[in-house]
C-alpha positions in Angstrom: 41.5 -20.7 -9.2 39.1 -18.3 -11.0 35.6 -17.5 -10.1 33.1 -19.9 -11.6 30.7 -17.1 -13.3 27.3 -18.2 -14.6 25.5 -15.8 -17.4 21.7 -16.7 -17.2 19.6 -14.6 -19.6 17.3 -12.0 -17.9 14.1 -14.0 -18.8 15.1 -16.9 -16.9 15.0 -15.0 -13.8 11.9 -13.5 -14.4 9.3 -16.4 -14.0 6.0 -16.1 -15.4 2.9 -17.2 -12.8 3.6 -17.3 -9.6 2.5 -19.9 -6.8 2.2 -17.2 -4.5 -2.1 -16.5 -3.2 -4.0 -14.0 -5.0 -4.2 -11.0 -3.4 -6.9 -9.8 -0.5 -7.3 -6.3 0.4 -9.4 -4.4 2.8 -11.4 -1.8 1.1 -13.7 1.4 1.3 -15.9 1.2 -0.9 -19.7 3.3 -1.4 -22.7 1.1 -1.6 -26.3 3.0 -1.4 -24.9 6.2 -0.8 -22.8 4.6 2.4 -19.3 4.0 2.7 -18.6 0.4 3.5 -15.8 -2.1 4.4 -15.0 -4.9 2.2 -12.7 -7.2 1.4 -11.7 -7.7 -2.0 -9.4 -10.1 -4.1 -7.7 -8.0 -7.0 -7.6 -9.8 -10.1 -3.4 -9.2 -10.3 -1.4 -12.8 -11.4 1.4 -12.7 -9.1 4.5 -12.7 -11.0 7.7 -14.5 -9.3 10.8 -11.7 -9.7 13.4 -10.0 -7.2 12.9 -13.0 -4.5 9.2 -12.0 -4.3 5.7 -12.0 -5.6 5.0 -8.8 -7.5 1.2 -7.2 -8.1 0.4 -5.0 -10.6 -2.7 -3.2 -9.3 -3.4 -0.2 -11.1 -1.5 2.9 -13.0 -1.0 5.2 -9.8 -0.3 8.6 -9.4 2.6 10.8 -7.3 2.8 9.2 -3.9 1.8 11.6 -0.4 3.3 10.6 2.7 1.4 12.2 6.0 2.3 12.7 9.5 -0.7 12.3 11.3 -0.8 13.6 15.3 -1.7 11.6 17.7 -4.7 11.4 19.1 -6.8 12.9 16.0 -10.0 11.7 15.7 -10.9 12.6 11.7 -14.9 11.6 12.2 -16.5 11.2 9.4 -14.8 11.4 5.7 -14.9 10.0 2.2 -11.4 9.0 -0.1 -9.9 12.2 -1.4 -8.9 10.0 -4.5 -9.3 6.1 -5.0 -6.4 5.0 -3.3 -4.0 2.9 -1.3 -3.4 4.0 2.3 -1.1 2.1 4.6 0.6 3.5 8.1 4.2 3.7 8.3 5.8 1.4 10.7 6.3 3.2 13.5 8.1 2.5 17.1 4.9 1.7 19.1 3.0 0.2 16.4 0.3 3.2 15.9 -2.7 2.1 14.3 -5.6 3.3 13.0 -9.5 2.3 12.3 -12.1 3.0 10.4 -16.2 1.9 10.0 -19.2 3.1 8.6 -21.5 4.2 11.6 -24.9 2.4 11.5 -28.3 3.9 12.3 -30.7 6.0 10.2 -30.7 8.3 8.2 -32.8 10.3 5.5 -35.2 7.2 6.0 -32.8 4.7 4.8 -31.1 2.4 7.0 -27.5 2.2 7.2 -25.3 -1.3 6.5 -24.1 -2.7 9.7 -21.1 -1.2 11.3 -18.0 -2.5 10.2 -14.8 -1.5 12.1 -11.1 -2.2 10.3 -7.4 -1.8 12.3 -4.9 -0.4 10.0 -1.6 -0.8 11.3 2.3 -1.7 10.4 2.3 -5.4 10.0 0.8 -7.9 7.7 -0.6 -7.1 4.2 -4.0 -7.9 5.9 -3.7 -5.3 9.0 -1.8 -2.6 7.1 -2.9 -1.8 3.6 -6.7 -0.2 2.6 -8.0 1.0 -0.7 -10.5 3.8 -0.1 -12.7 4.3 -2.9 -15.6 5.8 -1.0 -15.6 9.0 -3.0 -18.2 11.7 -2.1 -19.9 11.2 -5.5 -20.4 8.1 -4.4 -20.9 8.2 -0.9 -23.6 10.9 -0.9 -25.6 9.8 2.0 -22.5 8.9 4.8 -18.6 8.3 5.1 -16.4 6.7 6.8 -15.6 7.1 10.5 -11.9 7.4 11.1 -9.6 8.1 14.2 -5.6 7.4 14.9 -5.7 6.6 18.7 -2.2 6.3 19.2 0.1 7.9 21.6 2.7 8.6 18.8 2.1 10.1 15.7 1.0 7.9 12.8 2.7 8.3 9.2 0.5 7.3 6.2 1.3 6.6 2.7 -1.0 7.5 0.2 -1.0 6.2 -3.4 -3.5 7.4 -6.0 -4.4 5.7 -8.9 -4.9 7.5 -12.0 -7.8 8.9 -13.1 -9.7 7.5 -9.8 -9.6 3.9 -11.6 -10.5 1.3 -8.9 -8.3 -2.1 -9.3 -9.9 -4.6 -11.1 -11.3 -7.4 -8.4 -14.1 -9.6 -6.5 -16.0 -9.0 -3.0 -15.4 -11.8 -0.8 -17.2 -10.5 1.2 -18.2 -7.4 3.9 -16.4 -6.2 6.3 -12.3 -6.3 6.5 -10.3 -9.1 4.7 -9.3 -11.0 8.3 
Protein backbone atom coordinates (compact mmCIF):
# COMPACT_ATOMS: atom_id res chain seq x y z
CA UNK A 1 0.00 0.00 0.00
CA UNK A 2 1.34 3.50 -0.84
CA UNK A 3 1.07 6.66 1.13
CA UNK A 4 -2.16 8.55 0.39
CA UNK A 5 -0.32 12.17 -0.44
CA UNK A 6 -2.54 15.19 -0.63
CA UNK A 7 -1.01 18.44 -2.64
CA UNK A 8 -3.06 21.52 -1.37
CA UNK A 9 -1.92 24.76 -2.90
CA UNK A 10 -0.11 27.22 -0.40
CA UNK A 11 -3.05 29.66 -0.43
CA UNK A 12 -5.40 27.21 0.96
CA UNK A 13 -3.43 26.99 4.04
CA UNK A 14 -3.13 30.47 4.50
CA UNK A 15 -6.69 31.71 5.52
CA UNK A 16 -7.46 35.20 5.24
CA UNK A 17 -9.45 36.79 8.53
CA UNK A 18 -9.10 35.20 11.44
CA UNK A 19 -11.81 34.46 14.30
CA UNK A 20 -9.22 34.92 16.72
CA UNK A 21 -9.85 38.57 19.25
CA UNK A 22 -8.18 41.67 18.22
CA UNK A 23 -5.35 42.33 20.01
CA UNK A 24 -4.88 44.26 23.58
CA UNK A 25 -1.72 45.43 24.74
CA UNK A 26 -0.46 47.23 27.80
CA UNK A 27 1.22 50.41 26.89
CA UNK A 28 3.58 53.42 27.96
CA UNK A 29 2.49 56.02 26.57
CA UNK A 30 3.24 60.23 27.32
CA UNK A 31 0.23 62.24 27.99
CA UNK A 32 0.85 66.09 29.36
CA UNK A 33 4.37 65.66 29.60
CA UNK A 34 3.70 62.24 31.99
CA UNK A 35 4.26 58.91 31.14
CA UNK A 36 1.20 56.80 31.51
CA UNK A 37 -0.29 53.24 31.39
CA UNK A 38 -2.75 52.34 28.88
CA UNK A 39 -4.28 49.71 27.36
CA UNK A 40 -4.59 49.66 23.74
CA UNK A 41 -6.19 47.45 20.97
CA UNK A 42 -3.81 47.51 17.80
CA UNK A 43 -5.69 47.83 14.70
CA UNK A 44 -3.72 44.35 13.25
CA UNK A 45 -6.59 41.67 11.44
CA UNK A 46 -5.47 38.55 12.75
CA UNK A 47 -4.52 36.28 10.05
CA UNK A 48 -5.13 32.33 10.60
CA UNK A 49 -1.46 30.65 9.38
CA UNK A 50 1.04 28.08 11.05
CA UNK A 51 -1.71 26.74 13.64
CA UNK A 52 -1.99 30.24 14.99
CA UNK A 53 -3.19 33.81 14.77
CA UNK A 54 -0.47 36.03 13.41
CA UNK A 55 -0.31 40.17 14.07
CA UNK A 56 1.43 42.36 12.05
CA UNK A 57 2.21 45.37 14.33
CA UNK A 58 4.65 47.46 12.90
CA UNK A 59 8.09 47.34 10.74
CA UNK A 60 10.70 46.66 13.73
CA UNK A 61 14.12 47.02 14.00
CA UNK A 62 17.26 44.53 15.24
CA UNK A 63 15.97 42.75 18.41
CA UNK A 64 18.13 43.40 22.09
CA UNK A 65 17.80 40.76 24.60
CA UNK A 66 18.90 42.00 28.41
CA UNK A 67 19.83 40.22 31.42
CA UNK A 68 18.63 42.31 34.03
CA UNK A 69 20.07 41.58 37.98
CA UNK A 70 17.95 41.00 40.43
CA UNK A 71 16.89 43.17 42.61
CA UNK A 72 17.42 46.50 40.40
CA UNK A 73 15.32 49.08 41.03
CA UNK A 74 15.59 51.41 37.53
CA UNK A 75 13.37 54.44 39.21
CA UNK A 76 12.32 56.62 36.96
CA UNK A 77 12.86 56.28 32.94
CA UNK A 78 11.35 57.00 29.59
CA UNK A 79 11.37 54.25 26.33
CA UNK A 80 14.86 54.41 24.75
CA UNK A 81 12.94 53.67 21.41
CA UNK A 82 9.09 52.92 20.88
CA UNK A 83 9.10 49.48 21.59
CA UNK A 84 7.95 46.01 22.57
CA UNK A 85 9.36 44.74 25.92
CA UNK A 86 8.48 41.39 27.32
CA UNK A 87 10.51 39.27 30.13
CA UNK A 88 11.91 36.05 29.31
CA UNK A 89 10.39 33.07 30.95
CA UNK A 90 12.43 32.36 33.49
CA UNK A 91 12.49 29.45 36.34
CA UNK A 92 10.79 31.48 39.22
CA UNK A 93 8.67 33.53 37.18
CA UNK A 94 10.60 37.00 37.60
CA UNK A 95 8.50 39.81 37.04
CA UNK A 96 8.62 43.24 36.68
CA UNK A 97 6.33 46.59 37.24
CA UNK A 98 6.05 49.78 36.21
CA UNK A 99 3.72 53.15 37.07
CA UNK A 100 3.77 56.66 36.70
CA UNK A 101 4.20 58.19 40.33
CA UNK A 102 1.46 60.68 41.19
CA UNK A 103 1.81 63.99 43.00
CA UNK A 104 2.87 67.39 41.85
CA UNK A 105 4.93 68.77 40.02
CA UNK A 106 6.01 72.14 38.23
CA UNK A 107 2.32 73.09 39.32
CA UNK A 108 0.66 70.55 37.32
CA UNK A 109 -0.81 67.61 38.81
CA UNK A 110 0.17 64.24 37.84
CA UNK A 111 -2.49 61.36 36.36
CA UNK A 112 -3.26 58.83 38.98
CA UNK A 113 -0.77 56.20 39.59
CA UNK A 114 -1.05 53.24 37.57
CA UNK A 115 1.04 50.17 38.44
CA UNK A 116 1.44 47.21 35.53
CA UNK A 117 3.17 43.36 36.39
CA UNK A 118 5.15 42.33 33.46
CA UNK A 119 5.95 38.80 33.65
CA UNK A 120 6.33 35.36 31.59
CA UNK A 121 2.78 34.24 31.03
CA UNK A 122 -0.19 35.47 29.12
CA UNK A 123 -0.12 38.07 26.29
CA UNK A 124 -1.87 40.34 28.96
CA UNK A 125 0.91 39.97 31.95
CA UNK A 126 3.95 39.68 29.60
CA UNK A 127 4.10 42.03 26.75
CA UNK A 128 4.36 46.23 27.03
CA UNK A 129 4.90 48.83 24.33
CA UNK A 130 6.76 51.76 25.75
CA UNK A 131 6.40 54.74 23.84
CA UNK A 132 6.97 57.26 26.55
CA UNK A 133 9.92 58.94 24.80
CA UNK A 134 11.66 61.85 26.60
CA UNK A 135 10.43 64.25 23.92
CA UNK A 136 7.43 63.34 24.97
CA UNK A 137 7.55 62.77 28.39
CA UNK A 138 9.24 66.08 29.41
CA UNK A 139 7.66 66.62 32.65
CA UNK A 140 7.98 62.63 34.39
CA UNK A 141 8.67 58.90 33.38
CA UNK A 142 7.94 55.90 34.32
CA UNK A 143 8.83 54.14 37.54
CA UNK A 144 10.35 50.78 37.01
CA UNK A 145 11.94 48.05 39.33
CA UNK A 146 12.61 43.98 38.73
CA UNK A 147 11.98 42.67 42.31
CA UNK A 148 12.84 39.27 41.68
CA UNK A 149 15.30 37.03 43.39
CA UNK A 150 16.58 35.78 39.98
CA UNK A 151 17.68 37.75 37.31
CA UNK A 152 15.13 38.88 34.77
CA UNK A 153 15.80 38.61 30.84
CA UNK A 154 13.95 41.13 28.54
CA UNK A 155 13.40 41.25 24.99
CA UNK A 156 13.35 44.42 23.34
CA UNK A 157 11.98 45.06 19.88
CA UNK A 158 12.14 48.46 18.18
CA UNK A 159 10.03 49.60 15.68
CA UNK A 160 11.38 51.61 12.94
CA UNK A 161 11.77 55.03 12.83
CA UNK A 162 9.99 55.21 16.51
CA UNK A 163 6.55 54.51 14.57
CA UNK A 164 3.88 53.65 17.25
CA UNK A 165 1.47 50.68 16.10
CA UNK A 166 -1.53 51.88 14.76
CA UNK A 167 -4.54 51.36 17.56
CA UNK A 168 -7.41 52.53 20.16
CA UNK A 169 -7.24 53.44 24.04
CA UNK A 170 -9.56 51.36 25.82
CA UNK A 171 -8.77 52.70 28.39
CA UNK A 172 -6.07 53.76 31.38
CA UNK A 173 -4.22 51.83 33.18
CA UNK A 174 -2.97 48.12 32.09
CA UNK A 175 -5.13 45.96 29.69
CA UNK A 176 -6.38 43.33 32.67
Amino acid sequence: MRPHIALVPLAACLAVGSSAPPLNMTALSSRNGYSVLECWQLSSTPVDAMLAANYAVGNTAVATWSRIEPRITVGEARAPHVQITAPAPTPDGSSASVCAPAGLSGGRRRPDTKVAYVMPGTLRSSVLIAADLRAASTVAGHFTEFPSDEPTLLVQIPFVGEMVPAHTVLHDGPCI
